[in-house]
C-alpha positions as CSV (number, residue, x, y, z in Angstrom):
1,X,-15.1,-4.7,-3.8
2,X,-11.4,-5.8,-2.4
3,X,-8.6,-3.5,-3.1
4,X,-6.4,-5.7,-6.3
5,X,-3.4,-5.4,-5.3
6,X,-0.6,-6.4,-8.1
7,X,2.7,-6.5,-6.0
8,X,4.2,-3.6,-7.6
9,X,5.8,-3.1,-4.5
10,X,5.9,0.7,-4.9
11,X,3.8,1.1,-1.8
12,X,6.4,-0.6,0.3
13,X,9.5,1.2,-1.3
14,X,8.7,4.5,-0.9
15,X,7.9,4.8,2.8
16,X,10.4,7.6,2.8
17,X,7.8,9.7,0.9
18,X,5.4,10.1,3.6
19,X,7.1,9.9,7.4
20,X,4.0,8.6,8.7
21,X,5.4,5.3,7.8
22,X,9.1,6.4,9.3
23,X,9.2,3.4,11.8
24,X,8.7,0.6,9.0
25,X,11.7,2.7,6.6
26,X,14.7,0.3,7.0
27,X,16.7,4.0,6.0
28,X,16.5,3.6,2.4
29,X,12.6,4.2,1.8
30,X,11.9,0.7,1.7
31,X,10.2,-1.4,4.3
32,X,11.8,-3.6,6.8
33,X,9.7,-6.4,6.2
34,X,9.3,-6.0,2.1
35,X,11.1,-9.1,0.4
36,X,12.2,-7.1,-2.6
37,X,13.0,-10.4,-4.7
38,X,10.0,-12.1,-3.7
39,X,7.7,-8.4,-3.9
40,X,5.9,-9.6,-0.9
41,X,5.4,-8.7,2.6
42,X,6.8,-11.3,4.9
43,X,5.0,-10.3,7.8
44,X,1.6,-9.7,5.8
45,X,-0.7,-12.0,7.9
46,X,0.1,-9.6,11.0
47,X,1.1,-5.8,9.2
48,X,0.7,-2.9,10.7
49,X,-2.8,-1.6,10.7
50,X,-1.2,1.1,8.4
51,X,-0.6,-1.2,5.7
52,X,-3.7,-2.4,5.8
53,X,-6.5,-0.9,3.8
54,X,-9.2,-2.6,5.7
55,X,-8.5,-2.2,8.7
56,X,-7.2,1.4,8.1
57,X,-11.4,1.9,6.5
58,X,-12.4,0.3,9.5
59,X,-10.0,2.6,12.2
60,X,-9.8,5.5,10.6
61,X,-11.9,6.6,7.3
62,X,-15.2,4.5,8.2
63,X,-17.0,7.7,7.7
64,X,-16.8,7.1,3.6
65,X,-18.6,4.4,1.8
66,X,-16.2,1.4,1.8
67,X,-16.5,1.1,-2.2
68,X,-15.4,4.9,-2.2
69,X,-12.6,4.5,-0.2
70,X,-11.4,1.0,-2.0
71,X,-12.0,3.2,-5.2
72,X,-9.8,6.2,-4.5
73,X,-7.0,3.6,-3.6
74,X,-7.2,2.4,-7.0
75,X,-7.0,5.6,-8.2
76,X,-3.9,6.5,-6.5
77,X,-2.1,3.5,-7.2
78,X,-2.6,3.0,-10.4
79,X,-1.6,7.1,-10.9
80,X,1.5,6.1,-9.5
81,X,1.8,2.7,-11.3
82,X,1.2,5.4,-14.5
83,X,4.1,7.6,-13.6
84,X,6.4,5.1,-12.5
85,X,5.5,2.9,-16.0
86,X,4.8,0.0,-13.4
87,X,2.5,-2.9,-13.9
88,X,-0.8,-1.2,-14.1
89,X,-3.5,-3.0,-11.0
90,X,-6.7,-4.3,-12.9
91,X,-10.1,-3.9,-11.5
C-alpha cells in the first residue's frame, strides 16, 4: 500500500503547526517550495526526508509494519481533510 495523496496541500500550509518543520515555513505556515496555485511541491523529486513518508518509515518508524504506518497517515489526513471540509484522500 502507497500513501494516496490528493494535493490538498494542507500538509504543506500548516508547517507552522508543528516547528519540526520551522526551516521549510516561508513565515506564513506554508512551505517555501509549495506552489499554492499549482498544489504541488516543486522540489518533490528531492524533498526533505521529512516530507517524505517513505523514507521517514524507512529512517525513523521502521519499527511498525509499513501498512500500519501508511494506514495511520491516512487516518490523520483524512481527519484533518474532515475538519477542514477539504477534499477527502481515497483509499
Amino acid at each position: 500500500m502507497n500513501f494516496p495523496c490528493n494535493q490538498c496541500g494542507w500538509c504543506c500550509q500548516n508547517l507552522d503547526k508543528n516547528k519540526v518543520y520551522a526551516a521549510l515555513d516561508r513565515g506564513d505556515g506554508t512551505c517555501k517550495w509549495f506552489d499554492i496555485a499549482n498544489k504541488s511541491c516543486t522540489i518533490y523529486e528531492s524533498r526533505p526526508t521529512i516530507c517524505n513518508i517513505d523514507a521517514m518509515h524507512e529512517s525513523y518508524f521502521s519499527d511498525l509494519d509499513y501498512d500500519e504506518y501508511i494506514a495511520l497517515n491516512i487516518s490523520v489526513c483524512q481527519s484533518v481533510q474532515i475538519e477542514h471540509q477539504l477534499p477527502l484522500i481515497q483509499i
